[in-house]
N, C-alpha and C positions, 0 to 999 in steps of 0.2 A: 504494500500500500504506500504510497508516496502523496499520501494528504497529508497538511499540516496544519491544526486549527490551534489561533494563538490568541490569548485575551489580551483587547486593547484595553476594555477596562468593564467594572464589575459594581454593584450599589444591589441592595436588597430587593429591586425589584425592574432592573434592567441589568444585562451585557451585551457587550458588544465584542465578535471576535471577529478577529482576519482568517481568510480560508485561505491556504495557496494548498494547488493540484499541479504535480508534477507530471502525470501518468491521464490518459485518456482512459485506460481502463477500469481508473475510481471514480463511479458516477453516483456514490452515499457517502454521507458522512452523518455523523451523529456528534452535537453539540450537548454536553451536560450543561443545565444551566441548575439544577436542584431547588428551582422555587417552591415546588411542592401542589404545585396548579399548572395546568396547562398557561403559559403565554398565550395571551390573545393576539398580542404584536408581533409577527418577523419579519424584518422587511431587507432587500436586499439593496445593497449600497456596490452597483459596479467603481472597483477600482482603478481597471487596466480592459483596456478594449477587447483585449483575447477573451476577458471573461463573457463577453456577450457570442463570441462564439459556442462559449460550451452552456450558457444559460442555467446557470446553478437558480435554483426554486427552493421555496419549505414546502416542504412534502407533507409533513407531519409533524403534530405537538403533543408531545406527553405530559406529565407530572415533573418527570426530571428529564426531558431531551427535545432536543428538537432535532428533526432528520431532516437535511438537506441532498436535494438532488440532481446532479448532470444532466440534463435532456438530451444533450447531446455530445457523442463520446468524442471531444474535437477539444482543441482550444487549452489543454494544458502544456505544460512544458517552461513557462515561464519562475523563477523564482521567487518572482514580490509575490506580495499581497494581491491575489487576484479580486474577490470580492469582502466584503465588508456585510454583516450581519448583526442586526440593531433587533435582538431581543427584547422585550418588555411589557411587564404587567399593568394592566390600568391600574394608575392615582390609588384606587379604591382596597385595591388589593392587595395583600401584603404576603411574602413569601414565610 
């Protein structure tokens, strides 16, 4: 697997991390975030234009993870920060 998920930064009821994909062949990732609810928020922040060829999506929100996925198996090989992912609970809700 040659994914890399790094936190930019972290507060009790948002994170945000950087994904870099090395490999076309990892089109999932799973993001711990352990709020204990599902995030209602994930939104995705393109960093680097190759990201829009491989179109990294949230797939899925759990209790403790959010699954992130490739649509299409193109566009890695780069080693920045491809895309940027902005987790968070509503105001109302606390982890």
């Amino acid at each position: 697997m040659a994914l890399t998920i790094t936190i930019v930064s972290e507060t009790a009821n948002a994170k945000v991390v950087d994904l870099i994909s090395t490999a076309d062949a990892d089109t999932r990732a799973l993001v711990t975030h352990n709020f204990g609810v599902a995030p209602r928020e994930a939104i995705a922040e393109m960093l680097l234009a190759v990201a829009r060829l491989s179109d990294w999506i949230v797939t899925g929100r759990t209790t403790t993870n959010v699954e992130l996925s490739k649509s299409t198996a193109v566009g890695s090989g780069n080693a920045a920060a491809q895309v940027r992912f902005h987790i968070k609970l509503p105001h109302s809700e606390t982890a």
